[in-house]
PAMI-299570 format. One line per 2 residues: their letters; for each residue x, y negated, z of C-alpha. Coordinates in Angstrom, 3 decimals, decimal comma, always signed. Example, Ala and Ser with C-alpha at 12.3 -4.5 7.8 and 13.67 -1.06 7.14 Angstrom:
BEGIN
as> +12,300/+4,500/+7,800  +13,670/+1,060/+7,140
This chain:
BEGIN
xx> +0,000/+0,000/+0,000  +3,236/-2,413/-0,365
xx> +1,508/-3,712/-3,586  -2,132/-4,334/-2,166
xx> -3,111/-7,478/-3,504  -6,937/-8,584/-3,198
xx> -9,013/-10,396/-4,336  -8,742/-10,858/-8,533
xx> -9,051/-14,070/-10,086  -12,838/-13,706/-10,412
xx> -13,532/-13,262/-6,376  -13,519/-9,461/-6,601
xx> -11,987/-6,823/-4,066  -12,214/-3,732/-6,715
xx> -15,871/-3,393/-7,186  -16,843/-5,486/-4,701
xx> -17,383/-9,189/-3,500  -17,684/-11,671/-6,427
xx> -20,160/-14,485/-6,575  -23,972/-13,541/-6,594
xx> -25,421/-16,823/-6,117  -28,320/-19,609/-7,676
xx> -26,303/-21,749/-10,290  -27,490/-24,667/-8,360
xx> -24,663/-23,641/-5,840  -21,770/-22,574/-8,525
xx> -20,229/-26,617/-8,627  -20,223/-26,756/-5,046
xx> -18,039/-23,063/-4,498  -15,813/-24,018/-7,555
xx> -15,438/-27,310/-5,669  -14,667/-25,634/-2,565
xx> -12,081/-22,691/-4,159  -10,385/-25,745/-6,237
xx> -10,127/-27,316/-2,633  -8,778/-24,303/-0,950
xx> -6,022/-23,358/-3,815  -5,037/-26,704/-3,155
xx> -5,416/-26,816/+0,592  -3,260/-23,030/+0,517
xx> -0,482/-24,433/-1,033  +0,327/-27,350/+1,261
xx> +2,340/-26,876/+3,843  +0,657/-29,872/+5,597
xx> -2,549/-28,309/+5,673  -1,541/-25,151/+7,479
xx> +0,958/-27,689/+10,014  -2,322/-28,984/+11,097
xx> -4,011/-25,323/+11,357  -0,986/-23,858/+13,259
xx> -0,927/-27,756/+15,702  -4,835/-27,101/+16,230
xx> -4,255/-22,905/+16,961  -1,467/-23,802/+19,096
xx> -2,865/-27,223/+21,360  -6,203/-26,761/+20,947
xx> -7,451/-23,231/+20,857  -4,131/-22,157/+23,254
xx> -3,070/-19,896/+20,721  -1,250/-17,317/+20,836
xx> -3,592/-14,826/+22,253  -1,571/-12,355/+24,692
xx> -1,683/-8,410/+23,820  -2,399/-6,744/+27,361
xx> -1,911/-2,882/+28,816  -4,699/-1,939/+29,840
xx> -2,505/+0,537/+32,357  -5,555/+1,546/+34,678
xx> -7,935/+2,628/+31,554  -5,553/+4,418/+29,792
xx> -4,802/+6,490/+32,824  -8,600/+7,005/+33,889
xx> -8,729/+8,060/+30,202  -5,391/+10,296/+30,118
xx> -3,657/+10,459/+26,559  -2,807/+7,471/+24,577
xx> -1,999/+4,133/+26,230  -4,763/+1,436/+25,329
xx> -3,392/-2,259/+24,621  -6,154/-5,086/+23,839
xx> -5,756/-8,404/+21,472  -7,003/-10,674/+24,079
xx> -9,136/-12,860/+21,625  -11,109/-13,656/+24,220
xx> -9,106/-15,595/+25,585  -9,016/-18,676/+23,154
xx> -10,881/-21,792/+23,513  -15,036/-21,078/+23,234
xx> -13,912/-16,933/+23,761  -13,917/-15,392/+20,828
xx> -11,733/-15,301/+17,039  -14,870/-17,362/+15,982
xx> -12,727/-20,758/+16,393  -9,933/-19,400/+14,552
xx> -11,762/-19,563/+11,500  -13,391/-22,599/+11,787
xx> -10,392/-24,837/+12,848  -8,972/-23,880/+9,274
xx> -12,610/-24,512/+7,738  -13,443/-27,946/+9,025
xx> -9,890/-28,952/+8,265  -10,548/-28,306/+4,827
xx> -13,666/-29,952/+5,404  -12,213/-32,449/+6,570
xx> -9,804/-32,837/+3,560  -13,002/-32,374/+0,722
xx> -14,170/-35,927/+2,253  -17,724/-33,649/+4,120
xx> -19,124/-35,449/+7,039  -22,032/-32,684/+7,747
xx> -21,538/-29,300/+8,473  -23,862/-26,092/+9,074
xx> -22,933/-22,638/+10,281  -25,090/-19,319/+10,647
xx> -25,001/-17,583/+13,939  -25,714/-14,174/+15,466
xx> -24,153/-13,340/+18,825  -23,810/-17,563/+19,062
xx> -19,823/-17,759/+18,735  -19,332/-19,005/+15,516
xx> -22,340/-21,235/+16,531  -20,190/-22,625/+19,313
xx> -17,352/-22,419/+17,321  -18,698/-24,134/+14,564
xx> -20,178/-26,650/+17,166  -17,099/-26,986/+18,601
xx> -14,878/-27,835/+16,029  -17,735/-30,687/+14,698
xx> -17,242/-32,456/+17,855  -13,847/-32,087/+17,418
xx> -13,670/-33,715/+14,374  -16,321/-35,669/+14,677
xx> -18,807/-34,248/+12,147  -22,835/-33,445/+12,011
xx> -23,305/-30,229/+13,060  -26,576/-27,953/+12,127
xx> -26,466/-24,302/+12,918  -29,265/-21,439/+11,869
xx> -29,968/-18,744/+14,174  -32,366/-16,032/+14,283
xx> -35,414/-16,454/+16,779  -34,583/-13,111/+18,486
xx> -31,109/-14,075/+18,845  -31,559/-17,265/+20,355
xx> -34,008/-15,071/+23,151  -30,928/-12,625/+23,768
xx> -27,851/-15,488/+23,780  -29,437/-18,264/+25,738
xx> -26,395/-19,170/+27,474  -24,604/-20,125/+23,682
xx> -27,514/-21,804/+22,425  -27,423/-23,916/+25,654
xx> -23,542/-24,869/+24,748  -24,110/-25,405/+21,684
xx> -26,620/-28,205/+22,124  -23,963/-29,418/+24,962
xx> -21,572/-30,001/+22,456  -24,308/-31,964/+19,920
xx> -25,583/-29,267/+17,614  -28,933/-28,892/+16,110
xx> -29,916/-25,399/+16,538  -32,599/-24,262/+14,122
xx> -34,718/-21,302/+15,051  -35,227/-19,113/+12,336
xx> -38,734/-17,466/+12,392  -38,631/-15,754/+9,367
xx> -37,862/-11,111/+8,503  -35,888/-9,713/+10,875
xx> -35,295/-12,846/+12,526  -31,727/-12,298/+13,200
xx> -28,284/-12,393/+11,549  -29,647/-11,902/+8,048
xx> -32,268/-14,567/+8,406  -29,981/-17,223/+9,860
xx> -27,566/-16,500/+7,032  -30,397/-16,750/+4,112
xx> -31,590/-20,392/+5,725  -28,270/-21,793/+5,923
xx> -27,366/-20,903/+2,225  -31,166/-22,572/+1,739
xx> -29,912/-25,644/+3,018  -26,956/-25,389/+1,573
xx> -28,407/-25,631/-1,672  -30,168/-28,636/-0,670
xx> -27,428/-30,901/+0,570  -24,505/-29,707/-1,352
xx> -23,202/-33,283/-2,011  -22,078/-34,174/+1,855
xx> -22,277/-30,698/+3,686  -19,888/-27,779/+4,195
xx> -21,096/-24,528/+4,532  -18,572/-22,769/+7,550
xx> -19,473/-19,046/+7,188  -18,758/-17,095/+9,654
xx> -17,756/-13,829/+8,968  -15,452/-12,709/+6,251
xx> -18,581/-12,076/+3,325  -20,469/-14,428/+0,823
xx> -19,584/-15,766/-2,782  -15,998/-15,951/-3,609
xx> -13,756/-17,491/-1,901  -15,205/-17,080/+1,521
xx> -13,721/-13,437/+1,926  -10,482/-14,305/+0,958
xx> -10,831/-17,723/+2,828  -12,062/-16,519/+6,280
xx> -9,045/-13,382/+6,060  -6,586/-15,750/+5,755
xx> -7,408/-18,054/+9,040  -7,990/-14,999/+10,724
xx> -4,451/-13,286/+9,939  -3,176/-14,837/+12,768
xx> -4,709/-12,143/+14,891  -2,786/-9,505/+13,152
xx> +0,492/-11,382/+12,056  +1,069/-12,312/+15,970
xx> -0,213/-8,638/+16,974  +3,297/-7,526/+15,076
xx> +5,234/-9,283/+16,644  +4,120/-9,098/+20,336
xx> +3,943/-5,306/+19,777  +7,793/-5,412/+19,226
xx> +7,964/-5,936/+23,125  +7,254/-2,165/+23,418
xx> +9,954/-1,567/+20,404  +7,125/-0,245/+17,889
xx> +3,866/-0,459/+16,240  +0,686/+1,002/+17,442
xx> -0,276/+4,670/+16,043  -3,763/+2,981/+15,715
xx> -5,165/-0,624/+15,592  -8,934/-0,863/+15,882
xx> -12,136/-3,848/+15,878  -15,441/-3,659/+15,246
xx> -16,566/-4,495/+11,998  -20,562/-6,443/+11,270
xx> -19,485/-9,027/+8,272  -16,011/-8,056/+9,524
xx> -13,775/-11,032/+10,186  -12,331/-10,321/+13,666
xx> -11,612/-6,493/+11,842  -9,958/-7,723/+8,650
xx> -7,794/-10,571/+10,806  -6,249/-7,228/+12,591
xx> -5,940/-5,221/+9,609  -5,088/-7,595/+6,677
xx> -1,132/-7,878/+8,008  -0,817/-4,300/+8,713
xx> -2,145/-2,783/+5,389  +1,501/-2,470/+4,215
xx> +2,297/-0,549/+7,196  +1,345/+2,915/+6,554
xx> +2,550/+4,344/+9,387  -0,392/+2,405/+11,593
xx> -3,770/+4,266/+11,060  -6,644/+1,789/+10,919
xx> -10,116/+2,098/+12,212  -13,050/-0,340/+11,695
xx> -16,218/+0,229/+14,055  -19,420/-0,550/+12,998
xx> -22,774/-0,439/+15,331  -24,443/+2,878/+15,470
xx> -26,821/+1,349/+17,151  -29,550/+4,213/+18,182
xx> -28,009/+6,718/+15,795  -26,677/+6,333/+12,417
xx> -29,303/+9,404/+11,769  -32,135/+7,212/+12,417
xx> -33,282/+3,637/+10,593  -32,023/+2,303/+13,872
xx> -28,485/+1,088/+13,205  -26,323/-1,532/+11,425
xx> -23,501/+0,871/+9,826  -23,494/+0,901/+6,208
xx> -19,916/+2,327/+4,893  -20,617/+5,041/+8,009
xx> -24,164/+6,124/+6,912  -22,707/+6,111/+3,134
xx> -24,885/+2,829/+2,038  -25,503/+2,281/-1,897
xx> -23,769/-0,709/-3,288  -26,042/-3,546/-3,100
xx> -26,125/-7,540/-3,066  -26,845/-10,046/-0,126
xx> -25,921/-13,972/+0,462  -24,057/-14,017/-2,631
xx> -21,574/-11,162/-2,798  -21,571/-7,561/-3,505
xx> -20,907/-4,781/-1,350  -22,190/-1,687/+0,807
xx> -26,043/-2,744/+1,822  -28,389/-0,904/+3,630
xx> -31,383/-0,965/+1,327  -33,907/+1,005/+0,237
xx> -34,910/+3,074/-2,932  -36,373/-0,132/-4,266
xx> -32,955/-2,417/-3,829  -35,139/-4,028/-0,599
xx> -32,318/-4,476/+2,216  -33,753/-3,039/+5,262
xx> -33,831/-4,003/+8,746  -30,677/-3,118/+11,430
xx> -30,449/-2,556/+15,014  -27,547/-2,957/+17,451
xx> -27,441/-3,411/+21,317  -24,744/-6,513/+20,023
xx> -26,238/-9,689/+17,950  -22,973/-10,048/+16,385
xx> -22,796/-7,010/+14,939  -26,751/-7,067/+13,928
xx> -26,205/-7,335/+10,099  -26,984/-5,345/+6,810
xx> -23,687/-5,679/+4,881  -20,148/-5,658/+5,332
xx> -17,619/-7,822/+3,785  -16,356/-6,923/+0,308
xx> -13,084/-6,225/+1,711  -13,781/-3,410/+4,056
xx> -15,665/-2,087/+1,392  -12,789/-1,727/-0,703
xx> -10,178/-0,687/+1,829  -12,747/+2,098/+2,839
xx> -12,866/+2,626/-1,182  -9,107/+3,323/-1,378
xx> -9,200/+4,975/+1,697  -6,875/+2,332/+3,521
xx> -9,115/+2,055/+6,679  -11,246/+4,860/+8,114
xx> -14,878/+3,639/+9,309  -16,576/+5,084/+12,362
xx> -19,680/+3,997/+14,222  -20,433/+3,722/+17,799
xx> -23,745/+3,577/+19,440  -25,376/+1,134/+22,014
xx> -24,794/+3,404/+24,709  -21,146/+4,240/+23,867
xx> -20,898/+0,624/+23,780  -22,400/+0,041/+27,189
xx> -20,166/+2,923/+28,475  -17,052/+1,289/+27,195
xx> -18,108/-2,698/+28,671  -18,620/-1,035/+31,588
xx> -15,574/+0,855/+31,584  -13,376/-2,421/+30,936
xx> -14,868/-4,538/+33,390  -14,574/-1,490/+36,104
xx> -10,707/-0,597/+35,756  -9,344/-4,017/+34,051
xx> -11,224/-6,769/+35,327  -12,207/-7,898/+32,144
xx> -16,044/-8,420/+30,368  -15,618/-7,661/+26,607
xx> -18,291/-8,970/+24,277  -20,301/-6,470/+23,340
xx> -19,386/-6,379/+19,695  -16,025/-5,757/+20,908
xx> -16,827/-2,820/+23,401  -17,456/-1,126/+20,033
xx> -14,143/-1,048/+19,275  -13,245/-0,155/+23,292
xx> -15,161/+2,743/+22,804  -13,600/+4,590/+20,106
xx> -10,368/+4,069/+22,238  -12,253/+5,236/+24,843
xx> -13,352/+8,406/+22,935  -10,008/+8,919/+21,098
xx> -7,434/+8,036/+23,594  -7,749/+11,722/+25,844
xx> -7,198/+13,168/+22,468  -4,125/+11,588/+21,937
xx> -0,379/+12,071/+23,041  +0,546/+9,885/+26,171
xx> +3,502/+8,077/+24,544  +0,844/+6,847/+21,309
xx> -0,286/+3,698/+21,068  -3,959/+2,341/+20,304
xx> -3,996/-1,343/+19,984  -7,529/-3,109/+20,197
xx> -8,552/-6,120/+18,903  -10,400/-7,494/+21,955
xx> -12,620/-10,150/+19,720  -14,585/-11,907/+22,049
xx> -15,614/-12,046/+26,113  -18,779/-11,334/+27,422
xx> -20,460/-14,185/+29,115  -22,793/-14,532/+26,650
xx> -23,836/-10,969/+27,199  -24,500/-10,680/+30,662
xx> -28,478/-11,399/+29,626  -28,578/-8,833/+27,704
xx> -26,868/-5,807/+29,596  -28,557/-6,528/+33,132
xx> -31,935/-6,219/+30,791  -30,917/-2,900/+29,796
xx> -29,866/-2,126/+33,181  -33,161/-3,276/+34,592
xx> -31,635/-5,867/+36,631  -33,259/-9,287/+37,636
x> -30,687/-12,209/+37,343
């Protein structure tokens, strides 16, 4: 894989990704791919990026033993990205640092941002304030029931967040709405997606701010004199997953695994796993890519116990790599994923985000069948405040 090189001129990883959308919209992403060529090739631009990472977000992100699990476990020794330790608590921020820079640099004064789990709501909210920019994010009327506590910081920090009645009213939803408005006020407003999907050149936009997470990973995993055997995220749109991976394709002696929510069972409707439950190619919000749809081409609904993770697709990317058999795809359910947050806060101290207890628990699964002197490096993507709603429902707990 020393000559993987993705994506083509045209937006395309292999057969997938590409731009899908209304021609009303094609001026404003050659606009924006023209910008970010530009923006890619100026040292300046990425100065700012790496001053921002650095003094703003408190980059880098530590990798951490987690000694105590991986000897409750037995087998291979479990270290964690600790992504949730940047500013707002997850890898949203990376992403949209480097996106409202560019922003920034097109001349926008109004941004808008689709949200599930309400990070890259905050994120996005965070960085307008920041720069001082209009900030309008979409989210999913079910989602804003189940992450109260980021909707609440996100109007703190002077965002407009927009319910979104409409389907499934989640992920999806909030995504279709956003490129809606999009459409509408292409002249002064910059779209910052989220995850690392849409048209061309989101994909290859988003991967690029996020390869911080895996180009620092290498190095701080020289400390221990070597690589990990594994590195592992969960994978919804994928961005937190493809950050980890991205720098470490070329390095075939680390296996990668991307986990997607198995929600209730990838053998039931209940789940949001598409490469896992062998998905027909399909197109959503502009890009191609393995979609969980129907007979009919209709996409159909998901379910996960994690909002983040709550989404039909995956990005184009993963797609391929699980196409050329780069990275292997698993899924975990909801209660593997409850097992595995409770696990980490038990024996480390620390409350994952529940997207990224997906990840914990195929360590948590895989570790006792591993050699003790093996390493499985996590990427811990996000904390879980904005959880704690969530799991003391399931627990039938009254906060």
């Amino acid at each position: 894989m020393q000559n993987y090189h993705a994506p083509d001129e045209k937006g395309f990883f292999g057969e997938h990704g590409g731009v899908y959308v209304a021609e009303t919209l094609i001026p404003a992403l050659q606009e924006l791919a023209a910008a970010y060529q530009a923006a890619k090739n100026d040292p300046t631009f990425w100065e700012a990026f790496r001053h921002d990472l650095k003094h703003y977000v408190g980059r880098p992100s530590p990798v951490y033993h987690a000694a105590r699990l991986s000897e409750h476990l037995g087998g291979a020794q479990i270290w964690l990205k600790r992504e949730d330790l940047n500013h707002t608590g997850a890898h949203k921020v990376n992403n949209t640092i480097g996106q409202a820079l560019l922003a920034r640099r097109m001349g926008k004064k109004r941004v808008i941002a689709e949200t599930g789990a309400g990070q890259h709501g905050v994120a996005s909210a965070t960085v307008a304030a920041r720069f001082g920019m209009e900030c309008h994010v979409y989210m999913g009327a079910d989602d804003i029931i189940r992450q109260a506590p980021n909707v609440f910081r996100m109007k703190l920090l002077g965002a407009n967040v927009v319910s979104v009645d409409s389907g499934s009213r989640t992920l999806k939803d909030a995504m279709n709405e956003a490129m809606r408005e999009w459409v509408a006020r292409v002249d002064d407003t910059f779209y910052i997606i989220g995850t690392a999907a849409g048209p061309a050149p989101y994909p290859e936009m988003v991967r690029d701010f996020q390869c911080v997470i895996g180009n620092e990973a290498k190095e701080q995993m020289q400390a221990i004199g070597r690589q990990p055997d594994v590195a592992v995220a969960c994978v919804g749109g994928g961005s937190n997953a493809i950050g980890l991976f991205h720098p470490y394709i070329g390095e075939e002696n680390v296996r990668l695994v991307g986990v997607e929510a198995g929600g209730r069972g990838t053998d039931t409707p209940d789940h949001a796993a598409p490469i896992t439950s062998k998905a027909p190619i399909g197109v959503l919000h502009g890009f191609r890519s393995y979609l969980m749809q129907d007979e009919n081409g209709q996409v159909l609904g998901t379910h996960s116990v994690s909002a983040g993770l709550d989404y039909p697709g995956i990005g184009p990317e993963h797609s391929h790599l699980a196409d050329i058999g780069r990275v292997e795809y698993h899924a975990a359910n909801d209660d593997k994923a409850l097992e595995a947050f409770d696990l980490l806060c038990r024996f480390e101290g620390i409350i994952p985000a529940l997207e990224s207890s997906h990840a914990v628990a195929w360590a948590v699964e895989n570790a006792p069948k591993m050699g003790k002197g093996q390493v499985i490096l996590v990427n811990l993507s996000g904390r879980g405040d904005k959880d704690i709603n969530t799991v003391a429902k399931l627990k039938g707990i009254e906060l």
